[in-house]
C-alpha positions, -999 to 999 in steps of 0.1 A, spaced: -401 -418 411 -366 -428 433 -345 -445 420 -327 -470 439 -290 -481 436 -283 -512 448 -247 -520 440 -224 -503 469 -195 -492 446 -214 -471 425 -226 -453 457 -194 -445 468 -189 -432 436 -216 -406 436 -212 -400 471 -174 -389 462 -185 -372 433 -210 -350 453 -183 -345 477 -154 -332 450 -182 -313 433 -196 -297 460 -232 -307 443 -258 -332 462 -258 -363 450 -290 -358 427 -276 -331 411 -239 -344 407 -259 -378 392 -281 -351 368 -248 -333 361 -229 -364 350 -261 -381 330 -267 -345 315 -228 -349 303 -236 -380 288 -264 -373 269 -250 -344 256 -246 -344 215 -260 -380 213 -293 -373 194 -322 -386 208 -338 -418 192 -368 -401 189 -354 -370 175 -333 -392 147 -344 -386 106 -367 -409 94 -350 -415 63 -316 -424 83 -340 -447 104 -354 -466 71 -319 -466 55 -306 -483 92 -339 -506 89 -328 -517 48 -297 -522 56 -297 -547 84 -328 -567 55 -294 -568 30 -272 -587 58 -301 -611 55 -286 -637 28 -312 -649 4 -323 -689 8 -314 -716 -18 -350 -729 -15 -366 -698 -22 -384 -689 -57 -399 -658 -71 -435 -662 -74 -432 -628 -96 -408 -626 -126 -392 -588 -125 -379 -571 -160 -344 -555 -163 -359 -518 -146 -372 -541 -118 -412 -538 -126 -431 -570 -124 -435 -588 -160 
């Protein structure tokens, strides 16, 4: 699928690119993405348990209510009384 680049600047830029590289100017856009990407892990690829620590620790930002109530009442280990 093409893609298309619509903003004239960043043409230029990987037009001149292609030119100091010497590459065309798919491969000197490949070239400069695969540079990018390069030691950034893929989301897809991440641990899950890094993912579900990242997931609980945006729920503790999330300060409690005042009007909320425990419909459970919870022991000192943490279990359900």
């Amino acid at each position: 699928m093409p893609v298309q680049i619509a903003n004239p600047v960043v043409v230029a830029k990987i037009e001149r690119l292609a030119a100091v590289t010497g590459l065309t100017k798919t491969a000197a856009v490949e070239n400069a993405v695969d540079r990018m990407l390069a030691g950034r892990q893929n989301p897809s690829d991440d641990d899950f348990e890094a993912r579900v620590q990242a997931i609980l620790a945006q729920l503790d930002r999330i300060p409690d209510r005042a009007d909320a109530f425990e419909a459970i009442q919870w022991d000192e280990h943490g279990l359900p009384r």
